[in-house]
N, C-alpha and C positions, 0 to 999 in steps of 0.2 A: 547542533545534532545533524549527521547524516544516515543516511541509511546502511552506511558501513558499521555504525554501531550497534547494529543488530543483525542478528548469523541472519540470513536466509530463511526463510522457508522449505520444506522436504520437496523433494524431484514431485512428486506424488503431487501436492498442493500446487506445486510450480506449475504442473501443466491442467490443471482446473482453473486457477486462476489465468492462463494465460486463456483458456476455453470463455468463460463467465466475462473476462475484458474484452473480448472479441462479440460478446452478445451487445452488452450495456456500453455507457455512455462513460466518459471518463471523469469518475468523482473526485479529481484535482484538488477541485474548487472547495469542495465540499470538506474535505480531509484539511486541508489549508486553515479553513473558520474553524475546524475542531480542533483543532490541534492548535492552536493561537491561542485559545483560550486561557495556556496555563504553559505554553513550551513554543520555541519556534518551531516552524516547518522544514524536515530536511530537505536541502539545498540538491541535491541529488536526484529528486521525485521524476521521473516523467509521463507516470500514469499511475492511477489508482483505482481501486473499485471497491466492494462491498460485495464478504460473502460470507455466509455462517455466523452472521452476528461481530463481522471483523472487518476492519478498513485494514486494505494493506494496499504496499506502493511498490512499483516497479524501479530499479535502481538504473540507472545510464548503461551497465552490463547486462542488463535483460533478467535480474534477479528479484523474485517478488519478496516482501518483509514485511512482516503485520507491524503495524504502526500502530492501532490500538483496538482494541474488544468492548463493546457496548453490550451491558448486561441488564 
């Protein structure tokens, strides 16, 4: 899996999440163990966070992509 297999995120979301990653810590790590669990980790990742209930990852072009929603 890489983060090319899923579209982007909206401009709108884009620049929140680039806002909320610039606050917090980078949940790489964290996104990695979740995501293992049941699928690899795209290979593409260079940063991630946590926002709205949603882990999403920043791609090597600077494009954020929900990677998965915790309900």
């Amino acid at each position: 899996m890489t983060l090319a297999t899923t579209p982007p995120v909206s401009k709108e979301l884009q620049r929140i999440l680039d806002r909320v990653a610039g606050l917090a810590a980078n949940r790489k790590d964290e996104v990695f163990d979740l995501v293992q669990q049941d699928e690899s980790m795209p290979t593409d990742v260079c940063t991630c966070t946590w926002w709205d209930g949603c882990y999403y990852c920043k791609d090597e072009d600077g494009l954020w992509h929900s990677v998965r929603c915790v309900t």
